[in-house]
N, CA, C and O atoms as a DFTB+ gen file, in Angstrom:
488 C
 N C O
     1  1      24.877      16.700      12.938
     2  2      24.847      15.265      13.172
     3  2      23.655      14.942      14.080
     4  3      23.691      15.222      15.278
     5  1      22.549      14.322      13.475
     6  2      21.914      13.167      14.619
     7  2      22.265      12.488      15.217
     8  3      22.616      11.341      14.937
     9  1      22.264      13.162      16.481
    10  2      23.144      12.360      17.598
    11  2      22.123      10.773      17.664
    12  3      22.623       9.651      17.737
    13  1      21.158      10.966      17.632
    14  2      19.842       9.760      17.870
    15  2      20.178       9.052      17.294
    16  3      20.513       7.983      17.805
    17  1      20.259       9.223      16.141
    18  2      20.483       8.260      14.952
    19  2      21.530       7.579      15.578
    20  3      21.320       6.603      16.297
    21  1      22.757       8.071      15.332
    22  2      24.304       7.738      15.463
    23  2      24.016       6.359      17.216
    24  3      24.432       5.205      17.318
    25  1      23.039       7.332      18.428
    26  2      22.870       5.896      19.250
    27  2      21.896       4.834      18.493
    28  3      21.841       3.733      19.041
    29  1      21.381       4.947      17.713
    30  2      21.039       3.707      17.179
    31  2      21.587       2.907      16.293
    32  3      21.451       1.685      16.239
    33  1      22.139       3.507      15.674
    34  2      22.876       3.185      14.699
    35  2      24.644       1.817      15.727
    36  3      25.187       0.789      15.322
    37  1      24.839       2.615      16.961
    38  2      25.643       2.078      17.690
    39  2      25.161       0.867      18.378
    40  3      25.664      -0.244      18.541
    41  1      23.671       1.572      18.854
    42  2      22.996       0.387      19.701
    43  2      23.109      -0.693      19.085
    44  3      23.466      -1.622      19.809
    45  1      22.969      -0.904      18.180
    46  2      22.568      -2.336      17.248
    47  2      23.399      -2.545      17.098
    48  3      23.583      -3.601      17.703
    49  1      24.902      -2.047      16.273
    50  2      26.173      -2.623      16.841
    51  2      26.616      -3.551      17.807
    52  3      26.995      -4.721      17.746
    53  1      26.433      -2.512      18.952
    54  2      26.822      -3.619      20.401
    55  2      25.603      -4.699      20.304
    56  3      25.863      -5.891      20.142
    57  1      24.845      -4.432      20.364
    58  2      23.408      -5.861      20.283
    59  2      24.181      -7.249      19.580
    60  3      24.312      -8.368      20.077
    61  1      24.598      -6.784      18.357
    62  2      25.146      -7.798      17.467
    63  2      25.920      -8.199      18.107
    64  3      25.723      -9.349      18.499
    65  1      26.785      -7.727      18.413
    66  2      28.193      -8.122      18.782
    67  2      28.354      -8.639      20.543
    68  3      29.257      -9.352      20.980
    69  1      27.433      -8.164      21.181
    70  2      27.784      -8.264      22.789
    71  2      25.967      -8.751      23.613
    72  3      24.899      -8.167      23.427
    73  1      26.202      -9.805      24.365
    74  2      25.220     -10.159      25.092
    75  2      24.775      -9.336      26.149
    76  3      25.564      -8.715      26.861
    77  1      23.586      -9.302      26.283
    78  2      22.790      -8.872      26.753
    79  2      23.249      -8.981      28.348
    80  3      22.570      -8.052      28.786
    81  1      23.948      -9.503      29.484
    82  2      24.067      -9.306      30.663
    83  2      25.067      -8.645      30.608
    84  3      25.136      -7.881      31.570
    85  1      26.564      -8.511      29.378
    86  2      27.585      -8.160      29.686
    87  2      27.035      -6.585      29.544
    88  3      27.235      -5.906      30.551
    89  1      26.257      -5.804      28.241
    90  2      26.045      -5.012      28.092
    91  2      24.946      -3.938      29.285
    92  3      24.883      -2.713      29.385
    93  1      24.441      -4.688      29.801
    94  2      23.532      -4.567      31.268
    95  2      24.645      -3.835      32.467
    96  3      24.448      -2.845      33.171
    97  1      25.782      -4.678      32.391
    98  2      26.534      -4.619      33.275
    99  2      27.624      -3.396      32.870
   100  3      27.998      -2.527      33.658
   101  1      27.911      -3.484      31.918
   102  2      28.851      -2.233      31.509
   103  2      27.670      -0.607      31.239
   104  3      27.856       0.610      31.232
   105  1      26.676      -1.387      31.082
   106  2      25.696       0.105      31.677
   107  2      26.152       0.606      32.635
   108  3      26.799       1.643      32.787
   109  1      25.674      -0.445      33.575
   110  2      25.677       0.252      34.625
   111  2      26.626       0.639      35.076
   112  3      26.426       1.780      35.493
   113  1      27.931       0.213      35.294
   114  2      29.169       0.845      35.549
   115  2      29.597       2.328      34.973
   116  3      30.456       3.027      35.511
   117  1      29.077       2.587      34.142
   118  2      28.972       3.762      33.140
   119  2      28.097       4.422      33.663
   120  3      28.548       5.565      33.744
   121  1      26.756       4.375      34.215
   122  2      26.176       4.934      34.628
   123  2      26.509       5.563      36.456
   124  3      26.524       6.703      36.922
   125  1      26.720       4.291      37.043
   126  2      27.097       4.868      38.179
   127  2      28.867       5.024      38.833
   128  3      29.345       5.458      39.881
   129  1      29.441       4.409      37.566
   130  2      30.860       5.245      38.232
   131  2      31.984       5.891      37.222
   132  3      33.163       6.189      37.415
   133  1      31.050       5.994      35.944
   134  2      31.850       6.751      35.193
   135  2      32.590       6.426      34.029
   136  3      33.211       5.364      34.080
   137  1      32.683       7.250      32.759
   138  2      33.692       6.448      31.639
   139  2      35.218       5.986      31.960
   140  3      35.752       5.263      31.118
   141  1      35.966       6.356      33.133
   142  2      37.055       5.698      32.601
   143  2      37.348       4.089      33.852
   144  3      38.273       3.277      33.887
   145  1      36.008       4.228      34.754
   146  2      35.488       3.414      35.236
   147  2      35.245       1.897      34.200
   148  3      35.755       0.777      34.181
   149  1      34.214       2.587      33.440
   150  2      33.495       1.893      32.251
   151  2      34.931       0.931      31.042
   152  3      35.100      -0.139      30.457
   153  1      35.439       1.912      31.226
   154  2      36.612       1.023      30.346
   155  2      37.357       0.243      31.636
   156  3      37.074      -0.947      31.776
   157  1      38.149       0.761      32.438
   158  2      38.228      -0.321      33.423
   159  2      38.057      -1.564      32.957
   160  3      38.798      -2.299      32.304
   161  1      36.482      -1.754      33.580
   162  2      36.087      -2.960      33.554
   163  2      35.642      -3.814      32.526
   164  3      35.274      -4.988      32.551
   165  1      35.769      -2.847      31.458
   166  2      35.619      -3.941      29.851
   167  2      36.935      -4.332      29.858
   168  3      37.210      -5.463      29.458
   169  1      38.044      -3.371      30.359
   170  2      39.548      -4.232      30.345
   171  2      39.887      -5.311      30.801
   172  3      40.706      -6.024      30.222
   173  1      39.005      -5.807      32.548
   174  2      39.496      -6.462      33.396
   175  2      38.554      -7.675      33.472
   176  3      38.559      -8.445      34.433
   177  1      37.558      -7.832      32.161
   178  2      36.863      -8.514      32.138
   179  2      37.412     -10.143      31.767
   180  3      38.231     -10.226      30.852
   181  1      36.951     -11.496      32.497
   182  2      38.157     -12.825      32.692
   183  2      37.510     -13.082      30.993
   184  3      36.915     -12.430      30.135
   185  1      38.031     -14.373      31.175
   186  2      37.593     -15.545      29.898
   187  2      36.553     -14.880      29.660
   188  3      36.448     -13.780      29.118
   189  1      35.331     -15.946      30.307
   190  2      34.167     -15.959      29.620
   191  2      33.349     -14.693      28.857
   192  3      32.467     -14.802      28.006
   193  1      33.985     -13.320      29.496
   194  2      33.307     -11.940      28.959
   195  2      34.433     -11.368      28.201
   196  3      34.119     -10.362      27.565
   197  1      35.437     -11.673      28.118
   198  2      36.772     -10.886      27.341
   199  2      36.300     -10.429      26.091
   200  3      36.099      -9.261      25.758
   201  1      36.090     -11.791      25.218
   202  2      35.358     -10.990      23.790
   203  2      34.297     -10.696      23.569
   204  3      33.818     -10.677      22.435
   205  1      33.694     -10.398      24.618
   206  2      32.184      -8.987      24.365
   207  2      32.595      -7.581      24.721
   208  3      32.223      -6.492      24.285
   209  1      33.719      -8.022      25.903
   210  2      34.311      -6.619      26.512
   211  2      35.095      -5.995      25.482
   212  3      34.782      -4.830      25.237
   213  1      36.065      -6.506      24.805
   214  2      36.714      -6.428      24.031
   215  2      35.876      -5.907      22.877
   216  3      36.341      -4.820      22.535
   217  1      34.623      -6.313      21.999
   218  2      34.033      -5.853      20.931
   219  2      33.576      -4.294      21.710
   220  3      33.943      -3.230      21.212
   221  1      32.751      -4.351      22.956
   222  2      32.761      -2.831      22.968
   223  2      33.625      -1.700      23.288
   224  3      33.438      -0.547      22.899
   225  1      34.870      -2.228      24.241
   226  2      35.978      -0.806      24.127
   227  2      36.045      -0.780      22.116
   228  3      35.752       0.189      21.416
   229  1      36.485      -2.066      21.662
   230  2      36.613      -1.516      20.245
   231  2      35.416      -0.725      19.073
   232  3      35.725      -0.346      17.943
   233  1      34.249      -0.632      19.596
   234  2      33.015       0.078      19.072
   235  2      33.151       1.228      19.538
   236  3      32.869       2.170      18.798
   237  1      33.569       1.459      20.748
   238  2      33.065       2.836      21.909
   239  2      34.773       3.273      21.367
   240  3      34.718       4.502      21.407
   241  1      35.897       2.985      21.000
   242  2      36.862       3.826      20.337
   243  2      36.063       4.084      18.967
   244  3      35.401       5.108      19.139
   245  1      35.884       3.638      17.846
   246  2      34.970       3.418      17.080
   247  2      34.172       4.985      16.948
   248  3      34.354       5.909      16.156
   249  1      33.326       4.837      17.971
   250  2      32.669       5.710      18.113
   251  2      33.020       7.090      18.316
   252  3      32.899       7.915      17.409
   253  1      33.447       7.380      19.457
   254  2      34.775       8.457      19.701
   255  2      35.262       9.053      18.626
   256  3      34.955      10.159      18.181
   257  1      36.150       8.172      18.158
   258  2      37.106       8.566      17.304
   259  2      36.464       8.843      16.162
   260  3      36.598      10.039      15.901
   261  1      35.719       8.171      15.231
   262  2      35.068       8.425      14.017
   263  2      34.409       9.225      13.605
   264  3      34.682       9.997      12.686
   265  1      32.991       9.134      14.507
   266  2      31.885       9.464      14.784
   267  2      32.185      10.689      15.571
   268  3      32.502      11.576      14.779
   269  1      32.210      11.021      16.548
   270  2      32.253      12.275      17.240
   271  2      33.318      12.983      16.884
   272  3      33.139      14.151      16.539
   273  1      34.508      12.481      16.892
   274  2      35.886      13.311      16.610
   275  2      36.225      13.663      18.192
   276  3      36.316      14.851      18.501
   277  1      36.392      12.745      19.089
   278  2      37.070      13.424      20.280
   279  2      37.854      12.898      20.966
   280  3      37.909      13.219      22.153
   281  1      38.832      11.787      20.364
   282  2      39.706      11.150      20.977
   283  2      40.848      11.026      19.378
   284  3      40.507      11.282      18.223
   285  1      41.504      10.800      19.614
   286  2      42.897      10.315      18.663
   287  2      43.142       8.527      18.674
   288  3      42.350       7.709      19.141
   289  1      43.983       8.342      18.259
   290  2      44.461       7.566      17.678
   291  2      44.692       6.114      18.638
   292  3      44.471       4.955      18.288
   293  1      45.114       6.521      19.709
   294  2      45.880       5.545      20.917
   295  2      44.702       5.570      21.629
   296  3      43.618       6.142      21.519
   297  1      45.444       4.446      22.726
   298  2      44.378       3.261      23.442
   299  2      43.728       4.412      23.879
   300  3      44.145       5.559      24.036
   301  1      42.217       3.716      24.114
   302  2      41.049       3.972      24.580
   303  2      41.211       4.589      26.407
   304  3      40.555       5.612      26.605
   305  1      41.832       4.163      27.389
   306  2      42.298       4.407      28.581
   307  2      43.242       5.889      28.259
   308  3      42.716       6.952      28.589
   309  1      44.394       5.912      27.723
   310  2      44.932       6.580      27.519
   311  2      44.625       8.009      26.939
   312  3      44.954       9.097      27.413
   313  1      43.827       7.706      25.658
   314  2      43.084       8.873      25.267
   315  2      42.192       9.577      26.289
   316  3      41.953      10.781      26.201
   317  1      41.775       8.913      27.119
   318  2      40.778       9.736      27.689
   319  2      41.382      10.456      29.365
   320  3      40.714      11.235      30.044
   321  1      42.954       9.870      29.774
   322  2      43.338      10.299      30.899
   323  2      44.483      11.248      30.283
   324  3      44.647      12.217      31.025
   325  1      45.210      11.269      29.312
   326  2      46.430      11.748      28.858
   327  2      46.096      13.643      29.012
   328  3      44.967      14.126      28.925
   329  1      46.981      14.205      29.177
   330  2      46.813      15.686      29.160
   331  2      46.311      16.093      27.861
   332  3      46.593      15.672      26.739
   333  1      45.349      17.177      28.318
   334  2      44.314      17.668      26.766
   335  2      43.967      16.324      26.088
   336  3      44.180      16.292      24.876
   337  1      43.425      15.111      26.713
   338  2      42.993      14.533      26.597
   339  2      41.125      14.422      26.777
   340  3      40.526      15.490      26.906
   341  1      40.304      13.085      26.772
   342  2      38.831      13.182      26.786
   343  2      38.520      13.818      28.435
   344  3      37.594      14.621      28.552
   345  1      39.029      13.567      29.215
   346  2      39.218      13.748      30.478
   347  2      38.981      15.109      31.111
   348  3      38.570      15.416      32.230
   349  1      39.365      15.840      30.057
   350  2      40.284      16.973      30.396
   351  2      39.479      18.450      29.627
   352  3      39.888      19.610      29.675
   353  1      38.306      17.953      28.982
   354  2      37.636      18.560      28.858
   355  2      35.980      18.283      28.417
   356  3      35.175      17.787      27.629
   357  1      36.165      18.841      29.303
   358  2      34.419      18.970      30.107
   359  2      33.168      18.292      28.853
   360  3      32.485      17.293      28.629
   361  1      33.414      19.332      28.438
   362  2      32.226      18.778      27.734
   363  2      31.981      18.136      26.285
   364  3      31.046      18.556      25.603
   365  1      32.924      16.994      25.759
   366  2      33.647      16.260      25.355
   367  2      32.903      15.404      25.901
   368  3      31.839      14.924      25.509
   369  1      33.714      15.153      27.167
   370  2      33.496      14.451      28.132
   371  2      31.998      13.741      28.379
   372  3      31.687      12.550      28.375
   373  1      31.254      14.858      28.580
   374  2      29.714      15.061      28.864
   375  2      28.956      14.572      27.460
   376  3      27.740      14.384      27.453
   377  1      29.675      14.406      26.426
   378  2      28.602      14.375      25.104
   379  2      29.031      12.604      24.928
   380  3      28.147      11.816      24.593
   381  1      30.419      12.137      25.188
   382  2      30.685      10.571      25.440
   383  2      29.957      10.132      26.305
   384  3      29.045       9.340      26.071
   385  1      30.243      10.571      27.417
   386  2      29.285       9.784      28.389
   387  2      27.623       9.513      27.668
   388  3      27.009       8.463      27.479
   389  1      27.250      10.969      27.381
   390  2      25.795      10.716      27.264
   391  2      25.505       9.996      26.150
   392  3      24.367       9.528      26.119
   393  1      26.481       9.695      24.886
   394  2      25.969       9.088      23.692
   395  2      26.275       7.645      23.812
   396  3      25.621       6.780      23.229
   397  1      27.352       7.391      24.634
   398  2      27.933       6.185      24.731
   399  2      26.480       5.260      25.403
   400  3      25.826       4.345      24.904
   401  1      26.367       5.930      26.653
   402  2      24.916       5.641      27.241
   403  2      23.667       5.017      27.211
   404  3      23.085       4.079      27.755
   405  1      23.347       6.433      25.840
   406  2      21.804       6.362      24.945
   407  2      22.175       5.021      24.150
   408  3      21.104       4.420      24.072
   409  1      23.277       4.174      23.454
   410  2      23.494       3.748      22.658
   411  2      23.669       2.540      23.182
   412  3      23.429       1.570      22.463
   413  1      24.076       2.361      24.398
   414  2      24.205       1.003      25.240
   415  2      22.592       0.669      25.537
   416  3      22.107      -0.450      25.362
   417  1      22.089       1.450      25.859
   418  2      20.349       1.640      26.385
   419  2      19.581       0.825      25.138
   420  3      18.928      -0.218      25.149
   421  1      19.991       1.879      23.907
   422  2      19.490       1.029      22.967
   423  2      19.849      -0.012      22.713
   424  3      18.933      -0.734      22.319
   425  1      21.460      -0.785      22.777
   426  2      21.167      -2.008      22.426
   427  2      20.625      -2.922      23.484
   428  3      20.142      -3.992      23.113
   429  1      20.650      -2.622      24.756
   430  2      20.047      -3.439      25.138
   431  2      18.278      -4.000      24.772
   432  3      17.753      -5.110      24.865
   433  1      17.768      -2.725      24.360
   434  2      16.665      -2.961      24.172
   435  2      16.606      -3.758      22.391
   436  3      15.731      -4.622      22.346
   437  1      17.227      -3.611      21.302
   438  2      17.670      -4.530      20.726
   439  2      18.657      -6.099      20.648
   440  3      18.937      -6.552      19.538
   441  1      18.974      -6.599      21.535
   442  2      19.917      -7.401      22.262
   443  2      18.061      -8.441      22.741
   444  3      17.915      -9.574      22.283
   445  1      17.226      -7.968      23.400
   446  2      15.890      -8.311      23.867
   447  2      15.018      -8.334      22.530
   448  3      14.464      -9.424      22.386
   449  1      14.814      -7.625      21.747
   450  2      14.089      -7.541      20.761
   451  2      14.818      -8.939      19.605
   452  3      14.199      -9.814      19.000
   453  1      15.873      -8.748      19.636
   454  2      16.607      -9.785      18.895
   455  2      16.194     -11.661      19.696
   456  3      15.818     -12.688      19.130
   457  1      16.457     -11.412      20.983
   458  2      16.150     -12.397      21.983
   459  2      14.764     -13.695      21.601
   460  3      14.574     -14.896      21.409
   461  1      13.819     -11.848      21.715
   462  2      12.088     -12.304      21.129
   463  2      11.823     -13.192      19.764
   464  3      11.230     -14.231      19.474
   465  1      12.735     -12.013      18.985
   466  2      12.310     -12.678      17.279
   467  2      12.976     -14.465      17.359
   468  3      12.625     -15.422      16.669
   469  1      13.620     -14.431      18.035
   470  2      14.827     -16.317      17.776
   471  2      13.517     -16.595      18.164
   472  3      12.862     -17.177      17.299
   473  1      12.702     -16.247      19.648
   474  2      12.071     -17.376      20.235
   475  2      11.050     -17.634      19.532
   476  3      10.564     -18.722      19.221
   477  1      10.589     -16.099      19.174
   478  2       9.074     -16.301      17.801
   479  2       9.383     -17.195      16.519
   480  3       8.445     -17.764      15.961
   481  1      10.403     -17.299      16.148
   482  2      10.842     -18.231      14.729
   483  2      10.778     -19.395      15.106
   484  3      10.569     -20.126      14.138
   485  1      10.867     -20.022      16.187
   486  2      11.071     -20.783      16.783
   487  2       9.992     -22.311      16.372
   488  3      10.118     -23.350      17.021
């Protein structure tokens, strides 16, 4: 599997589906405190961000589950704290984090590229 591909292929996903500050922001939470951090706060996200938060826990299960093969069936939180769960082994663990990542990275940089082309048609 091209992992590259597969973050681009995701990036543009979230781009479509999720704005550009929410996706900024769930970077970074991902980046500096971790995936089950990262879901957290797509959970606890109010009104105005619910359904962007909401499109990416449902992409990033999506992803997981489909695409990599390393979570099951049940909620996204759960899968990843439950015993012999994502949590629970290492490097699983380490290949979500890092693809989930590369793939947020990219859409942001598509999310901006998308931004450009509206204003160029313009």
């Amino acid at each position: 599997m091209n992992l590259d591909q597969l973050c681009a292929e995701y990036g543009h996903e979230f781009a479509k589906e999720v704005n550009q500050v929410l996706l900024t922001k769930a970077l970074s939470v991902l980046q500096e405190q971790g995936l089950y951090a990262f879901v957290l706060f797509c959970e606890s996200r109010g009104s105005t961000e619910k359904q962007g938060a909401d499109k990416i826990i449902a992409l990033t299960q999506k992803l997981f589950k489909e695409k990599l093969k390393i979570i099951g069936e049940g909620d996204l939180l759960e899968e990843i704290r439950k015993d012999n769960g994502l949590a629970s082994n290492l490097d699983n663990l380490m290949l979500a984090i890092q693809v989930l990542e590369k793939s947020l990275i990219y859409a942001r940089y598509h999310a901006k590229a998308f931004k450009e082309s509206t204003q160029t048609n313009q």
